[in-house]
N, C-alpha and C positions, 0 to 999 in steps of 0.2 A: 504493500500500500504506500508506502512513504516513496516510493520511486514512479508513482504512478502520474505527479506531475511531472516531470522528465518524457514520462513517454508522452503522454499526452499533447506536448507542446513541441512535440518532434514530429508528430501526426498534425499537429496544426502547420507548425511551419511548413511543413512539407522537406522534412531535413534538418541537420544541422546548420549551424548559420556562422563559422567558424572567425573568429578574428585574425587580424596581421599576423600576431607573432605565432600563431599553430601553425596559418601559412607557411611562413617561412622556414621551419624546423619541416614540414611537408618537401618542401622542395631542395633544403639539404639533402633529406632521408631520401629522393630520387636521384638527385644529379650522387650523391656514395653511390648507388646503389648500379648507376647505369653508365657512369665513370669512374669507376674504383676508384676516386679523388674527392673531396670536399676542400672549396675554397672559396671562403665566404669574406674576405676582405686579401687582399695584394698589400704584403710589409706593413701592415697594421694602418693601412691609410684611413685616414675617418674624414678627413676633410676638402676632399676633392671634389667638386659635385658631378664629373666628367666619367668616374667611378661608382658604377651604381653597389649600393649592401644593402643587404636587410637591418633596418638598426632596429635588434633586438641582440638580447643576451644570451648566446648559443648554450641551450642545457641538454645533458648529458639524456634524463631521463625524457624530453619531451620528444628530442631527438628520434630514442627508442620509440615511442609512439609512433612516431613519424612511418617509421618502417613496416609497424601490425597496422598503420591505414592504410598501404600501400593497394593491396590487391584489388581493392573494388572502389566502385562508384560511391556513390550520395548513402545510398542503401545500405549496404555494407559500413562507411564508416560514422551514420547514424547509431548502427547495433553496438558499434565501438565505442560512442558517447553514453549510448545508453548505459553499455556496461559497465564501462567505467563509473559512470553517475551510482549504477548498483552497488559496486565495491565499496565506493568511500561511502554510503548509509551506512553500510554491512560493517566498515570502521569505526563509527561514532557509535555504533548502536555495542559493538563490541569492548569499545573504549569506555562507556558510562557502564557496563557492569552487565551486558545483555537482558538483564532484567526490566522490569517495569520502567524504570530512569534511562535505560537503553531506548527501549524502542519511542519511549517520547521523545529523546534526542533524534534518532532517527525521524520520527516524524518532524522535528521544526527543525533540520538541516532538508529534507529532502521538499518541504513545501515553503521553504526560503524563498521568495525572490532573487535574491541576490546570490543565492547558490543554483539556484534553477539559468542564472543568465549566467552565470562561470560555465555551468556543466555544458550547455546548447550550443556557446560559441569556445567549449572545445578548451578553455582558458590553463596553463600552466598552474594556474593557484589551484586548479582543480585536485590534479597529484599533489601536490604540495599540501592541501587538505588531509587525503587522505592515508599519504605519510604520516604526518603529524598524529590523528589522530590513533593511527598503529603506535608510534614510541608512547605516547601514553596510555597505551593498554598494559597488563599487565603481561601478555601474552606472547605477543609480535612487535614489542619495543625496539627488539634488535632490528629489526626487518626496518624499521619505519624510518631510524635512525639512519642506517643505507638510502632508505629511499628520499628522505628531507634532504640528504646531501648530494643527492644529483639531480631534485627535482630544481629547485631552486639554491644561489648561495648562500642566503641568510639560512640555509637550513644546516646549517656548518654550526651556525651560534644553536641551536634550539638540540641537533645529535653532539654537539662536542659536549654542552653542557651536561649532560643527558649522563655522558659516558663517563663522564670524568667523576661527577657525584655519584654516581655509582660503580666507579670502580673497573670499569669491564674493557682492562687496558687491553684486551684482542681486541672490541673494536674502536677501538683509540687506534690502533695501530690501521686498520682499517678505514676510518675516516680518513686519516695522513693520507695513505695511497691515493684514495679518492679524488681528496685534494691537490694532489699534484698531478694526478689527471687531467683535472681541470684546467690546471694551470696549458700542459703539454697541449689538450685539445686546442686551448684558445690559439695558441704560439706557431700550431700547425697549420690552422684553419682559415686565424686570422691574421698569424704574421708577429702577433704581441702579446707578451704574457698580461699585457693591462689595455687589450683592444676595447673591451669589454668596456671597461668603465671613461675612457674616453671619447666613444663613440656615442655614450649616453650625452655627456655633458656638451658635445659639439649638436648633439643631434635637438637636445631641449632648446638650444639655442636658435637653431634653422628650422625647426617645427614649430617654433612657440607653443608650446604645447602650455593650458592652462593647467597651473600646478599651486600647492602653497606653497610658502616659502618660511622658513624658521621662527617666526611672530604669529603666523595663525597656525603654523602645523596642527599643535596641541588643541586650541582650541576645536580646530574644523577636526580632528580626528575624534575629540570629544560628542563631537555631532553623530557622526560617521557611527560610533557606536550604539547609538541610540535607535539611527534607520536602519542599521543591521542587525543589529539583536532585538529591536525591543526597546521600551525604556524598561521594563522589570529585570530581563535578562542581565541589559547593561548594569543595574541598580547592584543584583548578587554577585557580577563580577567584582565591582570595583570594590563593594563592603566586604569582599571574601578572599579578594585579587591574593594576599598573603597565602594561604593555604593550598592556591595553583599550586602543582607541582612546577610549570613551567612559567610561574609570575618571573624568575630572574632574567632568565633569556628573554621572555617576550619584552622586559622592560630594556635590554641589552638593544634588541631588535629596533623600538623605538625612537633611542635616545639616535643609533647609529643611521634611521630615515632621518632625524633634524638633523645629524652632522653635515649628510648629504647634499641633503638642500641647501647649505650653508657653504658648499666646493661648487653649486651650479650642477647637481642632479635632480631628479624629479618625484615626486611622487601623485601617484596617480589612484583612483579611490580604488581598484579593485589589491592594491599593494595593502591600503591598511584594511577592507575589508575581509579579505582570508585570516588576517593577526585575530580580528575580533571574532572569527568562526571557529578561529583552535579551540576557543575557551567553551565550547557547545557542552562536551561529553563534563565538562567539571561542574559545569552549572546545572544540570540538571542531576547530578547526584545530590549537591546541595538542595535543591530544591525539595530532595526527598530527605536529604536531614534537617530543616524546617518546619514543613508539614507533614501533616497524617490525614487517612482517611479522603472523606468528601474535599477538605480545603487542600488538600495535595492535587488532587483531581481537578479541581478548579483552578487553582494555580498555573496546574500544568498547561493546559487547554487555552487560560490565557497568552503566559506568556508562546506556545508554539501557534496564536494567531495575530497576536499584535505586530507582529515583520509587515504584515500582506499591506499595510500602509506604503509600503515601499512600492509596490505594483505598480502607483502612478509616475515615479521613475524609470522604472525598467522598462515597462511599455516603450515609451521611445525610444528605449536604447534599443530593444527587440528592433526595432520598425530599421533604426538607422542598421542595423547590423543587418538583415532581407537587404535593403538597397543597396546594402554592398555586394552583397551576392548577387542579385541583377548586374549590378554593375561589371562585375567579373562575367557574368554569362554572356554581356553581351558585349566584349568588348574584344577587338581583331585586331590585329597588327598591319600597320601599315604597308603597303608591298616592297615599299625600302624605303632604308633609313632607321632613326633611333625612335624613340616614342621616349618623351619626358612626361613623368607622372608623378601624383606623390607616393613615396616608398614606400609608405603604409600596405598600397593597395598591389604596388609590382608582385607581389609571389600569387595574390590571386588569380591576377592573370596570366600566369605563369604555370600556374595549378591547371588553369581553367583550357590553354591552348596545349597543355605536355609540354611545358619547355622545361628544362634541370639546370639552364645557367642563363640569367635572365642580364649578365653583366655587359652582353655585347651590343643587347638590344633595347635599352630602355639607362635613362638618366632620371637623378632626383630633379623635379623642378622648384621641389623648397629650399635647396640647397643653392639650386642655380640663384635662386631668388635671394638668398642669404647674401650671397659671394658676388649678387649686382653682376652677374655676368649678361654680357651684351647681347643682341638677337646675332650678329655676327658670329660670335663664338657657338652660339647652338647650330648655328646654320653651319660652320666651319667642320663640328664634330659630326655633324653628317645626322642632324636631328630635324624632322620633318615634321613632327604632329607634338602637340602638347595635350594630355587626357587631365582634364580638371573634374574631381569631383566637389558641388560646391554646397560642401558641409562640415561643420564644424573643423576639428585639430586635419581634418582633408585638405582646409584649405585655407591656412593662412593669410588674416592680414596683408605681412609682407609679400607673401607670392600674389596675391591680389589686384597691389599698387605696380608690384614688377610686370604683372601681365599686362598691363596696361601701356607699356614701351613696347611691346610685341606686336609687328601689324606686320609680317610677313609671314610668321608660321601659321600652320592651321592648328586654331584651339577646338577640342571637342569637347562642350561638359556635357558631364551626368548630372540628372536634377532629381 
């Protein structure tokens, strides 16, 4: 029952409705797969706009996804969403004690809004859920702790701390490899053992991407909790936050987003809402050391319906995430020449024609737009069509006012 709006909204959509960065880790997982090569940035460049990359963070585990979507269409990696959606209930309901405080956790993660719109468009924090919620089971700790550390980095702070307080120096010593993994994959992939974190800070800069910034982080992430859990949920977090097992790292995890934004990186809501959906399976055993009886029951049922408030958000984000999938379906490459686009959208169309290396035939135009380069030089690089989609972090401002010195290429938007 708890995964039954999952299915449901995959029967509506008609599909998955995947975001940029599954994109991208898609079209790594083909161009490995059909050039025994991955090269997602040349000597670590990040600042070229002449250089097309996916600026996202290449993960090890998302990667692996990447490869179990391969074989089939829409169809097939729908079932893949689904399942995955299955597993991380199957986590949280197993992390809260499989009992009664189990399966109400399962149900207010699986009729989330904001986990229902991770799971549909495919999102990284998705795994990164349902790691998380493994290291704090009693059972599959070890497992989760592996898995937090290749789904995402910060899952380094949540399995190092994990390991070290307890003890369990085999996989201490197992994290390390991990971690130098990662380093080697990036150095190989993208040329720089620190590609990763420079290609953020260049790319927040040429995307304008709207973000907070070190003054309202706190507060807006204090909001953030409230659309996400609940205000009750939020409420037994914070009065109980001390007896998390994982209150030190998530606070580690927080202080290290304001650092971030404070060197010119970004954060984006779906970064802090996975942090506030670790805390599901703790909260709802409290809620059953609390109450008894009918007021447990009552409790419960509120707080897993007071999220659905949030619906009147998602809704458009649903809607904006379909029109990018139109957009990718209907969108052909030019018969010669480059195609400048925003980055965001290049691997959909890349997904969407079979291409595995999308670097020879397509340029950033937010980047072009960043770096005030001339209609001359698009035209010089052999750049014939510009594809504008004109919606939100798609379409910048500055690329906006730069389009508008452009009167000899051909612009196409999507609306």
């Amino acid at each position: 029952m708890s995964v039954l709006p999952v299915l449901t909204l995959l029967i509506v959509l008609d599909g998955e409705i995947p975001d940029p960065d599954r994109n991208a880790h898609d079209v790594w997982a083909n161009q490995l797969v059909h050039t025994g090569r991955l090269v997602i940035s040349h000597n670590g460049v990040v600042d070229d706009w002449q250089i097309y990359y996916p600026n996202t963070v290449p993960k090890p585990l998302e990667l692996i996804m990447g490869f179990i979507r391969m074989p089939g269409g829409i169809f097939y990696r729908s079932i893949v969403v689904f399942l995955t959606a299955f597993m991380v209930v199957a986590a949280v309901w197993n992390s809260a004690g499989r009992g009664q405080a189990g399966l109400e956790a399962a149900l207010f993660l699986g009729f989330n809004p904001v986990f229902l719109l991770l799971a549909v468009t495919s999102s990284s924090a998705v795994l990164f859920l349902g790691s998380m919620f493994l290291l704090q089971s009693k059972n599959r700790s070890g497992i989760g702790a592996v898995l937090a550390s290749l789904a995402r980095p910060e899952g380094f702070i949540y399995s190092g701390y994990h390991s070290l307080k307890n003890r369990k120096w085999k996989l201490v010593s197992v994290l390390a490899f991990i971690a130098a993994g990662w380093l080697v994959f990036h150095r190989t992939s993208c040329g720089s053992f620190t590609w990763a974190a420079d290609e953020v800070k260049y790319s927040v800069a040429a995307m304008a991407y709207p973000t907070a910034n070190p003054v309202t982080f706190f507060p807006w992430a204090a909001l953030r909790s409230v659309l996400v859990l609940g205000a009750p949920v939020a409420a037994i977090l914070f009065l109980f936050f001390r007896k998390w097992q994982l209150h030190w790292p998530f606070t580690a995890n927080f202080v290290l987003l304001a650092v971030s934004l404070a060197m010119g990186s970004l954060v984006l809501p779906r970064y802090i809402d996975q942090l506030f959906l670790l805390a599901v399976p703790f909260v709802f055993v409290e809620i059953h050391k609390l109450f008894n009886g009918r007021v447990r029951t009552a409790a419960a049922v509120a707080v897993i319906l007071f999220p659905s408030v949030q619906w009147i958000s998602t809704v458009p984000e649903i809607k904006q995430y379909m029109e990018l999938r139109e957009a990718y379906n209907s969108f052909e490459l030019p018969e010669h020449g480059l195609t400048a686009a925003n980055e965001l959208l290049i691997p959909g169309f890349c997904l969407n024609l079979g291409i595995d290396d999308p670097s020879g035939l397509f340029v950033s135009v937010d980047k072009a737009a960043y770096s005030n380069a001339s209609e001359s030089s698009l035209a010089e690089l052999g750049v014939t069509r510009i594809v504008i989609l004109d919606e939100g972090v798609y379409f910048p401002e500055h690329t906006a006012r730069w389009l508008e010195t452009v009167k000899n290429i051909e612009v196409d938007y999507f609306r």
